[in-house]
Each structure stands twice: as C-alpha cells, then as structure tokens.
C-alpha positions in Angstrom: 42.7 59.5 127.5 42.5 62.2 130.1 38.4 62.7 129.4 38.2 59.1 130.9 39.7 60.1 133.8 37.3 63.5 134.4 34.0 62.1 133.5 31.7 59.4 135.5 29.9 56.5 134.7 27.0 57.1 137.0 24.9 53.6 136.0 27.9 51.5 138.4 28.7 51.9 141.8 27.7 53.8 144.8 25.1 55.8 144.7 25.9 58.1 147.5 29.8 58.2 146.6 28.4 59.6 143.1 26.1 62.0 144.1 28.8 63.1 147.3 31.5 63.4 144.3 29.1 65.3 141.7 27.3 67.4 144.2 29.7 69.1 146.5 31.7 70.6 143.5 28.5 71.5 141.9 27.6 73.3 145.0 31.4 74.7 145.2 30.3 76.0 142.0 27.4 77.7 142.5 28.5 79.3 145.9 31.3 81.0 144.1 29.2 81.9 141.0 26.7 83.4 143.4 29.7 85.6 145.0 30.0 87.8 141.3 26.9 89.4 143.0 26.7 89.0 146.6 30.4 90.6 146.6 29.2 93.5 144.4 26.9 93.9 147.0 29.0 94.3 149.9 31.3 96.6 148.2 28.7 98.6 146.9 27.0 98.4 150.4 29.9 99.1 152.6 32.4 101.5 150.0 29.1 103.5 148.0 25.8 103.7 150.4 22.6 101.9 150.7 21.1 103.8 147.7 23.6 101.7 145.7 23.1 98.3 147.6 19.6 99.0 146.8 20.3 99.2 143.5 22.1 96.3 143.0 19.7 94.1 144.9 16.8 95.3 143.1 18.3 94.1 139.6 18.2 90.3 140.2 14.9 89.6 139.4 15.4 91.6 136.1 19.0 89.7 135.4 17.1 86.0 136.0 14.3 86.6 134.2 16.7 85.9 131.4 19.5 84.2 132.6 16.6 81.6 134.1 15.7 81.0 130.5 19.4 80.1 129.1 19.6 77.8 132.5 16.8 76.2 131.6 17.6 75.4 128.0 20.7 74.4 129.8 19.3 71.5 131.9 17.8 70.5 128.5 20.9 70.2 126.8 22.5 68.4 129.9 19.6 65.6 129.9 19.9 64.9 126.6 23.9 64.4 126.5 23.4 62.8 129.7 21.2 60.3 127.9 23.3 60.0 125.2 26.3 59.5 127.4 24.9 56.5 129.6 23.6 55.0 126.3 27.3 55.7 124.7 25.8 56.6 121.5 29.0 58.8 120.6 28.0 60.1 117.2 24.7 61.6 118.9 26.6 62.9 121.4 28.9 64.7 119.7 26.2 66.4 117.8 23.9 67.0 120.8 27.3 69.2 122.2 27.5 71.3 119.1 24.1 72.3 118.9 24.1 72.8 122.4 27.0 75.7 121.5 25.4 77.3 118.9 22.1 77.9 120.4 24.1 79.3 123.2 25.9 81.6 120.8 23.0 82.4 119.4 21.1 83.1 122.8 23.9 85.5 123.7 23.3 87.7 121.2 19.6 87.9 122.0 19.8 88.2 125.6 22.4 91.0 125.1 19.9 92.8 123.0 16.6 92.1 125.0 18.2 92.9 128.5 19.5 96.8 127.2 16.2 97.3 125.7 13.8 96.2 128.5 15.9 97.7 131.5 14.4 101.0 131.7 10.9 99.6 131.0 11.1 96.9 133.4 12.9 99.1 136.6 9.6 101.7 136.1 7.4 98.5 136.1 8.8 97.6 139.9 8.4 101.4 140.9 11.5 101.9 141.4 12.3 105.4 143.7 14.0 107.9 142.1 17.0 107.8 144.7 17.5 104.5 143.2 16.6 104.2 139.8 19.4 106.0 137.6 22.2 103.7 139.4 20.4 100.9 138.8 20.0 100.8 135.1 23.6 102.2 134.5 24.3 98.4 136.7 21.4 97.0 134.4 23.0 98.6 131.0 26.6 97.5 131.9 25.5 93.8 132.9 23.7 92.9 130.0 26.4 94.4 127.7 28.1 91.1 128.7 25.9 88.8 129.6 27.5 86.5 127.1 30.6 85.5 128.9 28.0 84.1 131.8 26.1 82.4 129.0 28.6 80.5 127.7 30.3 79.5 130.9 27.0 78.2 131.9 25.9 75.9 129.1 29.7 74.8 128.4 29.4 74.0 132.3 26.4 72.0 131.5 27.8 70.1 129.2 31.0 68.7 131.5 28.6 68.3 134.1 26.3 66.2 131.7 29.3 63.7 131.7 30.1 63.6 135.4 32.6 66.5 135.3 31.7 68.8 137.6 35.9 69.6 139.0 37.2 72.2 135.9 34.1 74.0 135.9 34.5 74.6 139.8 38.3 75.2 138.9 37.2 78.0 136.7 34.9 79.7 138.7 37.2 79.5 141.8 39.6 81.6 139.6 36.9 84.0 137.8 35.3 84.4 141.3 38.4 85.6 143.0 39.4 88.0 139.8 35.9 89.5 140.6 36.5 90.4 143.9 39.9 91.9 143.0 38.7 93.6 140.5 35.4 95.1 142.8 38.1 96.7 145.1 40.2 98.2 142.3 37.5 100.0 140.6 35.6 100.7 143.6 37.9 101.5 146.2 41.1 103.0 144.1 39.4 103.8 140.7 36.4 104.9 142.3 33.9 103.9 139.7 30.9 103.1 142.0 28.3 101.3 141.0 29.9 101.1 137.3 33.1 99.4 139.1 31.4 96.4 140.0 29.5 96.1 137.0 32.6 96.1 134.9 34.5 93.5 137.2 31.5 91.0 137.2 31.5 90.8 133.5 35.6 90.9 132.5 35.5 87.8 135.3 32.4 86.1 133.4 34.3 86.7 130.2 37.2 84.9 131.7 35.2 81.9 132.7 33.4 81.3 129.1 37.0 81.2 127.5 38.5 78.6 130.0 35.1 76.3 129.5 35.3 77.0 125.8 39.6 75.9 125.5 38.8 72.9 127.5 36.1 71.7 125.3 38.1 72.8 122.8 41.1 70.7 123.8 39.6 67.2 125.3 39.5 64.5 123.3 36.3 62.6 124.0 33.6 62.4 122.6 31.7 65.5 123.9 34.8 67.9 122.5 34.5 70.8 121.0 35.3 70.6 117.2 34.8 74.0 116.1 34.5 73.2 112.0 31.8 70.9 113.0 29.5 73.6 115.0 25.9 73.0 113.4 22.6 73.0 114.6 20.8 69.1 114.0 17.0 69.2 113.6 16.5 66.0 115.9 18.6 67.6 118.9 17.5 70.8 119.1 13.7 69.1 119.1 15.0 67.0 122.6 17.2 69.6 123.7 13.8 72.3 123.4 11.1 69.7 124.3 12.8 69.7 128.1 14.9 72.8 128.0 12.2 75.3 126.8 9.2 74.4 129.4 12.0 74.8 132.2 13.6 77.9 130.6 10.2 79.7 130.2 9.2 78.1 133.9 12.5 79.9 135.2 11.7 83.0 133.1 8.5 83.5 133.9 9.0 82.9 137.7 11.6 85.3 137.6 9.9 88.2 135.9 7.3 87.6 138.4 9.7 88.6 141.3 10.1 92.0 139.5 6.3 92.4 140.7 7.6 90.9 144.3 10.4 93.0 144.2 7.9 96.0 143.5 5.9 95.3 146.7 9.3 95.6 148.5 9.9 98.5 147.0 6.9 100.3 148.5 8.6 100.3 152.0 11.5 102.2 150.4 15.0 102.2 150.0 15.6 100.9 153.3 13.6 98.0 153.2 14.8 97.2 149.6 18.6 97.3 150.7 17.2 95.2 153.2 15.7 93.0 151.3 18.7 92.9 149.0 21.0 91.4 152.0 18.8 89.0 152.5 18.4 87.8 149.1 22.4 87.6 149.2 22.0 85.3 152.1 18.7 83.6 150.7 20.7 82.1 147.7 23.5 79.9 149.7 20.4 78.6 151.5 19.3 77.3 148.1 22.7 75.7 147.6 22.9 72.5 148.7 19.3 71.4 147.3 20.2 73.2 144.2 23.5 71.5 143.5 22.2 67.8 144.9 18.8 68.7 142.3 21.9 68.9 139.4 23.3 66.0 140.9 20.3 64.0 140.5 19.4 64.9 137.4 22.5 63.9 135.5 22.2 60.5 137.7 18.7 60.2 136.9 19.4 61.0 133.0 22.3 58.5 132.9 20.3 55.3 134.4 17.4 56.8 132.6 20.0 56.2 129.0 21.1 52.9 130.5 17.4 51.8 131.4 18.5 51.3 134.8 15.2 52.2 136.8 15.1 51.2 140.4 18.6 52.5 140.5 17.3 56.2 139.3 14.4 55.6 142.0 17.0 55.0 144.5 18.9 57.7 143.2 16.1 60.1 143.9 15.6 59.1 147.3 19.2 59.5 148.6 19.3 63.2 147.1 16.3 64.4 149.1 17.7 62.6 152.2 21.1 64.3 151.8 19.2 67.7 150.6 16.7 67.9 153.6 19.9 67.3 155.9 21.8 70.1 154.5 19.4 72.6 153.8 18.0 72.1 157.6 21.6 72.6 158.9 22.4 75.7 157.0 19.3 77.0 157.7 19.8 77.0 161.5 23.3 78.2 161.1 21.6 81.4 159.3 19.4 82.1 161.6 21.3 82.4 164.9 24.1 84.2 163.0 21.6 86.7 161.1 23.2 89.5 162.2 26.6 89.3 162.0 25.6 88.1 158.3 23.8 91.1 157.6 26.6 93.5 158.4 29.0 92.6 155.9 26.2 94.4 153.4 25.9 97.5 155.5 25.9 99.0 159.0 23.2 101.1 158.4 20.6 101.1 161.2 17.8 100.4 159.4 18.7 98.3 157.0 20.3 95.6 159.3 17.0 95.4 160.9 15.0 94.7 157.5 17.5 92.2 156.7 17.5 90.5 160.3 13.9 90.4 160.0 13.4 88.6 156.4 16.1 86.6 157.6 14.5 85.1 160.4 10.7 84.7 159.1 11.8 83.0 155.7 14.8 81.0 156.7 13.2 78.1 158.5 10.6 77.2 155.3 13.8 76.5 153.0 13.5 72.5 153.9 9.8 73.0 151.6 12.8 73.7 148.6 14.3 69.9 149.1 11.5 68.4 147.7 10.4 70.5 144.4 14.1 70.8 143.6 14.8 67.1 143.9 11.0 66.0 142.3 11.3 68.6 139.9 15.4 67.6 138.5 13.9 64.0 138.6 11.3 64.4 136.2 13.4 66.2 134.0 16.0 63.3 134.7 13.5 61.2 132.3 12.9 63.6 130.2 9.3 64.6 131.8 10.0 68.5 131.8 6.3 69.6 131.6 4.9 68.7 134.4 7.3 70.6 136.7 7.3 73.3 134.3 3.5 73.9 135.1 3.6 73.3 138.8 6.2 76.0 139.0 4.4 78.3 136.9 1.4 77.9 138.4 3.2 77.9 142.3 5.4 80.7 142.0 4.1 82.6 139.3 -0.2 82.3 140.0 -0.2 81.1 143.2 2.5 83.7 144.7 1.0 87.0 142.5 -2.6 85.9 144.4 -0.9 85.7 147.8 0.3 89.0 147.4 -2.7 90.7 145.7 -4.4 89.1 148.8 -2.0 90.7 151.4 -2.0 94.1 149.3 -6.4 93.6 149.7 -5.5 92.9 153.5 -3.7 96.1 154.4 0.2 95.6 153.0 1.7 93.8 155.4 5.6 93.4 155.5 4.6 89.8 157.1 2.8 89.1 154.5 5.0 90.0 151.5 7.6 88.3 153.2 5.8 84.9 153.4 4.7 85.1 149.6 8.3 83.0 148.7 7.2 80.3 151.7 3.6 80.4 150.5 5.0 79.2 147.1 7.4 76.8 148.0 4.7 74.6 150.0 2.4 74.6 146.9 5.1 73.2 144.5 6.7 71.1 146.8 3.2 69.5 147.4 2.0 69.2 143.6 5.5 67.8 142.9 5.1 65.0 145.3 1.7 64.1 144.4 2.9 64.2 140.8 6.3 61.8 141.2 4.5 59.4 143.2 2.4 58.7 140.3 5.4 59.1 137.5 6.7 56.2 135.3 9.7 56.6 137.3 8.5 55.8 140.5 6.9 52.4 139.5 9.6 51.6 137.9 10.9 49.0 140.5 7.8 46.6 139.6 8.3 46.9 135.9 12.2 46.5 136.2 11.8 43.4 138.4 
C-alpha cells in the first residue's frame, strides 16, 4: 500500500541514513514555514517602511506564546503515535491519531479566541511606541483570525512525521510557502494593502496547507488515516498525549510570553533598534534550523526504539544527532556572520537599522552551538516519554534565569550588550542542566541493562 512506501521503520538499519533522510526534509520544512514571516518581513520592510517591519517583528513573541503551546502538545501526540508505531499496536494507533485531531480542532478555536482578545493587552504590556503600535495589532487581529489553518497543518504534520514521513508535509509547505510570497507582492505591491496584505497572504497560504495535510490523512490507507466518522477523543490517549505534550506546550508558552518582556527591553531603544532586532530575529531562526529539525529527528527515532525496547540503539541514536547538530549549526553560524550585512539588507536599507541588525547578528550568532545540546537532550527525554524534566529546565533557563539577567542589566545601567546576551545567557544554563540531567536518565544506562 502506498503508506508503506512513505513511512519508516526507524528500529532497523542505519542510524545516520535515518536521521539524514528524516531530518533534512524536516529542516526543508521548517525553513520554508519560517519564510510565511521572514518574507512578510522583507516586504513590509523594503515596499512599507521600518515602522511596519517593526511591527511585524515585534509580534513573534506574542504569535508563539500560543502557537508554542499547540507545538508542544504536538510533540506529545507525535511520541505517543511514535510509540505506538514501533510497537505496531494498530488499534491504539489509530485512536491516538483521532484524538490527536480533535484536540487540535478544538485548540483552534481557542487560540483564535485568546489571541484577538489578549492582542491589545499584551502589545501595551511590551511598551510598544505609538509609531508602532496601531499596525501591529491590525497584523496581530488579522493573524489570529486564522491561526487555525497553521494549527492544523502542524499537528497533521506531526502525525506523518510520527511515522517517518516527513516528504508530503515538506511538499505542502514548499507549495503554501511560495503562494505566500506571491500573494505578499500582490496585496502589497499592486493592491497596496500594507501591513494588512501580508497578514491576509500568510493565513489563505496556512489555510492551504491544513487542507492538503488534512486530504492526505484523509486518503491513506494505513493505519494512522484519517477516518472522519471515527473522530473521538479516548480517555487513555489524551492522558499520554497531555502527560508529555502539556509540560512542553506550557514550557514553549511560557518561554515565549516571556520574550514579550525581552521584546519590551528592545523596545526601549526605539523603533530603530526594534526593526533591528526584528531582522535579526528573521536571521536568528534558520540558525535554529538544523538542531531544530535533527531534535524532531531524534525524537521520533528515540520514541520508535523506545516502542520497540531497543535501548542502546536510542542511546546511539542520541549521540549521532548532536554530532550532526553541532556540525551544522557551527557552519551556518559562521556563514551568518561574515555575510551579516548583505543578510540584513534584504529587510531594509535604512541606515540605522542595518547597523542594529549587524550588531545583534554578530554578538549572538557564535553562542547558537550552546542550542545543539538542550534541543537534542531535551527531544531525547521526551523520546521516552520523560517530558518534565526538560519542561522545568527550560522554564526555569529561559523563563527565570533570562528575566533575572535582564532585571540585572536593567539594575546595571541598560546596556544593549547586555539585553542582547540575555538569549546566550539562557542557552548555556539549559544546555548545562540538560546534560547533567541525560547523563543520569534511564536512557543513558540503558546499554548495561540491555546487555
């Protein structure tokens, strides 16, 4: 059946030819799902003015705060099918899919709700200037009026990935990706829409997306199809699915929202500095890529052995995705840094805002290898279903830890050095509890008790 053929059995073979062949479309993925944004940004930026790319930039912390909650009841979902996968327990399987779709149904309407309610509150909680703030929430209001079609696309993409299928979802966002950016130019350049024109494009193209991942489930065959008469919620999945989704969801949440209070210490340089910092948070997120999409990688290889009670292979699993994320990170990283400014002018080539973005670029860039391990730790714990643990080193790294560092440098004078080594600051921390804490994990003893 053609589900055979898109799937993987991740408990046989090589390990590296399965995490090359998972990861590099997840990461395919993610670049072009991170290009909805970072091409609204350089529209905006270049077509509109830097009041707009300000705008635009400021509104990610707001947008993650909940979309990090839905991704993180995602890579709940995705353990447990991965589990049930590798153990070929089709019947649970099948059920742990349709639950998985109905609490994302269900999660859409909430987040649709929450996110126009909380807009305005949470854009005057980051002191957001008045030359920026009206643009901002009409972006805000617009986005969140269709957060669903990202919603769906993402947990529906969880759950191919779950099984090894990582191609159609790529496919999909290849094609959403590319109807984004079309549509940014029409309403921007020819409709002239502004900031509204990019808002409306990045949600028709999500839309898109969530109806091609929700006719292929729809259509496949295997056990993990979508059957829509039997959509139900079962009691004993949605306990796994929330017992690791909801401590990574509220970790992502909660790490998010406390970038809004990042993002408000940014702002206090003014509008400048924040379109600044909004290129360089463009250019900050494909640094994230490879250890983000190896970190997926890992965790549906670690959730599979994990199912077939194949240890040491996990263990081993574990070590070849940091090797392979510390490589790539440390490569792109350089690469960033010698060609920070040609980067930054496709965002704007405004003066002063090229040199804010120049300057984050270069002060943050080299700390991304610090990512490699908490994102590779962190997926592997969650791998085995251990999803607290990393839940409250994140929370307490870049939620307690970071909002210290900064009160600290607001105590010491308000540095821009200093706000812009709060992200760095954090990263060490986790990276270092995560270590300490994997070391001493069932999984990483597992070789003597697998002997």
């Amino acid at each position: 059946m053609r589900s055979r053929t898109r799937d993987a059995d991740m408990t046989q073979g090589s390990i590296f030819r399965h995490m090359v062949a998972f990861a590099v479309p997840m990461m395919m993925g993610l670049l072009f799902q991170q290009l909805y944004n970072t091409v609204d940004t350089i529209v905006v930026g270049q077509f509109v003015g830097k009041e707009a790319l300000a705008a635009v930039g400021s509104t990610g912390a707001i947008i993650n705060t909940l979309v990090g909650f839905s991704a993180g009841l995602s890579t709940g979902s995705s353990v447990v099918i991965s589990q049930c996968y590798g153990a070929h327990d089709h019947k649970k399987l099948g059920k742990a899919v349709h639950t998985t779709l109905c609490i994302t149904f269900l999660m859409a309407i909430a987040a649709t709700l929450l996110g126009r309610l909380l807009t305005g509150p949470l854009l005057r909680m980051m002191s957001t200037p008045a030359d920026v703030f009206d643009e901002a929430k009409i972006y805000l209001d617009i986005y969140f009026s269709g957060i669903a079609g990202l919603l769906i696309y993402n947990m529906g993409s969880g759950i191919l990935r779950a099984v090894g299928d990582s191609r159609r979802p790529l496919y999909f966002l290849l094609f959403s990706a590319s109807m984004n950016t079309a549509l940014d130019l029409l309403f921007v350049i020819v409709f002239r829409l502004g900031i509204r024109g990019v808002a409306y494009a990045t949600i028709l193209s999500q839309f898109v997306s969530a109806l091609l991942i929700l006719w292929v489930l729809t259509r496949d065959h295997g056990p993990y199809g979508l059957r829509w008469k039997q959509l139900s919620i079962d009691r004993e999945m949605v306990g796994r699915i929330f017992s690791i989704g909801l401590p990574g969801g509220i970790q992502q949440a909660l790490t998010s929202f406390s970038n809004v209070f990042v993002q408000s210490y940014i702002n206090f340089f003014g509008s400048a500095c924040m379109a600044g910092w909004s290129s360089y948070n463009k250019l900050d997120i494909f640094l994230f890529l490879p250890a983000q999409a190896i970190a997926m990688a890992s965790t549906t290889f670690v959730g599979q052995n994990y199912g077939a009670k194949q240890m040491k292979r996990a263990k081993e699993g574990v070590r070849d995705s940091l090797i392979m994320s510390i490589a790539c990170t440390a490569t792109l990283a350089v690469m960033v840094m010698i060609f920070a400014e040609p980067l930054n002018r496709l965002f704007t080539a405004e003066k002063d805002v090229m040199e804010y973005g120049v300057y984050f670029i270069r002060r943050i860039s080299p700390f991304y290898v610090a990512c490699c391990f908490n994102q590779i730790y962190g997926a592997a714990l969650r791998g085995i279903g251990s999803a607290k643990v990393p839940m409250v080193i994140m929370l307490f790294s870049f939620v307690f830890f970071r909002q210290l560092f900064l009160l600290v440098v607001k105590l010491l004078g308000h540095s821009l050095i200093g706000v812009s080594m709060a992200y760095p600051a954090g990263w060490i921390m986790c990276s270092t509890l995560l270590f300490v804490f994997y070391r001493r994990s069932a999984l990483y003893k597992a070789e003597d008790a697998v002997a």
